[in-house]
C-alpha positions as CSV (number, residue, x, y, z in Angstrom):
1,X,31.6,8.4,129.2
2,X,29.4,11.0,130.7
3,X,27.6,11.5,127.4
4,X,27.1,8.1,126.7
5,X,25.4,7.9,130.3
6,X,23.3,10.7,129.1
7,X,22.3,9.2,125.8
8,X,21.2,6.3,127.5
9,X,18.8,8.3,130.2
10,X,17.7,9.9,127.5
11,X,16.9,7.0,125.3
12,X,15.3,5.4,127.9
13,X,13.0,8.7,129.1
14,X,12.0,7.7,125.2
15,X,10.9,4.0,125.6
16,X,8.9,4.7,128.4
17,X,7.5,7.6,127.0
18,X,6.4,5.7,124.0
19,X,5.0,2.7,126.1
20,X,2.8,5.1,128.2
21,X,1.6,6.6,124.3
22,X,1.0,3.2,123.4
23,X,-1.3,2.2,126.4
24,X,-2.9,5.9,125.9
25,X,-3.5,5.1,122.1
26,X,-5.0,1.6,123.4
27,X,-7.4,3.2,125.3
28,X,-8.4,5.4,122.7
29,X,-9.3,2.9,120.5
30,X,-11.4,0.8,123.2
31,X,-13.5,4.0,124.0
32,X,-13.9,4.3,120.1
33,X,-14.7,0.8,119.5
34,X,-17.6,1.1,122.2
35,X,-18.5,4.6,121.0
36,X,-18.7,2.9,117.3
37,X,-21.1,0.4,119.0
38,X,-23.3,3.2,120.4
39,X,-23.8,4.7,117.3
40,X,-24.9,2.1,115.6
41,X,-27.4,1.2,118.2
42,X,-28.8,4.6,117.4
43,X,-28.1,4.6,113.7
44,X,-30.7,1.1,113.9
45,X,-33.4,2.4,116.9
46,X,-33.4,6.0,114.4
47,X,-34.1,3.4,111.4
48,X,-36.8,1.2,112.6
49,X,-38.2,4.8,114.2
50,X,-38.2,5.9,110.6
51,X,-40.0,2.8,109.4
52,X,-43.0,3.3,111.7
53,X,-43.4,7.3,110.4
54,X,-43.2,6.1,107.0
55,X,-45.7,3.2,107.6
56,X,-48.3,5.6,109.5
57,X,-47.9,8.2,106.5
58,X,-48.7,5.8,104.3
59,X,-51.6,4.1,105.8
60,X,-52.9,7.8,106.5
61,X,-52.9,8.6,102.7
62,X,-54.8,5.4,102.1
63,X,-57.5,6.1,104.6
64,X,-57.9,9.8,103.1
65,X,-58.0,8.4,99.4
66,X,-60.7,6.0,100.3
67,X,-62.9,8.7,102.4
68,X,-62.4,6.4,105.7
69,X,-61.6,9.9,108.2
């Protein structure tokens, strides 16, 4: 009797073990979903940053080609 009593506390130290892992792992994945987000607002502001270089490069080579500077 004593050991099934035992089995059972333990079993259910278990359950709540794995609910408080499963709320954990929820809240993992929320802070990587918004951190996912983050990135990719940098990943666009580094692209369109990128664009304007590339534009400016390439308007600077023009006006040295045609003796504008």
């Amino acid at each position: 009797m004593s050991l099934d009593l035992s089995l059972a506390r333990q079993v259910s130290a278990l359950e709540a073990d794995v609910g408080h892992l499963k709320e954990w792992q929820e809240c993992q994945a929320e802070a990587l979903e918004r951190l996912e987000a983050r990135l990719g607002q940098i990943l666009m502001w580094l692209l369109g940053l990128m664009g304007g270089v590339t534009a400016s490069l390439i308007l600077l080579v023009i006006n040295l080609a045609s003796g504008r500077l």
